[in-house]
C-alpha positions, 0 to 999 in steps of 0.5 A: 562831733560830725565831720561837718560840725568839725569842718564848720569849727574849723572855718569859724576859728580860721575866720575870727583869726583872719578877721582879727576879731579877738572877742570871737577868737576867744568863744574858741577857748575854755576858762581852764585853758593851757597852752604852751609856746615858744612865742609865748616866752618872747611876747610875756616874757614868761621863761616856760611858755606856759599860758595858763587860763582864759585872761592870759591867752587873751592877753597873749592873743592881743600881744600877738595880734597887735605885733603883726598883721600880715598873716592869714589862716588857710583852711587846707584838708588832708588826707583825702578827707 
């Protein structure tokens, strides 16, 4: 991956997030998806935190979405880059 094809992931990811677009957050993901979180344990209610496969971190996604608006990503470089 190019530091343009990287730079240009990372705009489209913070875009579907900004955008609440939970269908285009999702084409970020792979069916096999794992992803632990604290939130994850107050919004499922699941003791680990563990969200396992693409169904689960969609529904995690939409819990999410649906318990707040007032967020927004910020694409920020560091580092000099």
């Amino acid at each position: 991956m190019t530091r343009e094809d990287a730079w240009n992931l990372a705009n489209h990811w913070v875009a579907a997030w900004n955008a609440h677009d939970l269908d285009l957050i999702m084409t970020h993901y792979d069916d096999a998806v794992e992803l632990t979180s604290p939130a994850a344990v107050q919004l499922l209610g699941i003791s680990d935190g563990r969200v396992v496969g693409k169904a689960n971190l969609r529904a995690y996604f939409q819990r999410g979405l649906s318990a707040t608006r007032n967020y927004a990503f910020v694409l920020r470089t560091c580092c000099g880059a």
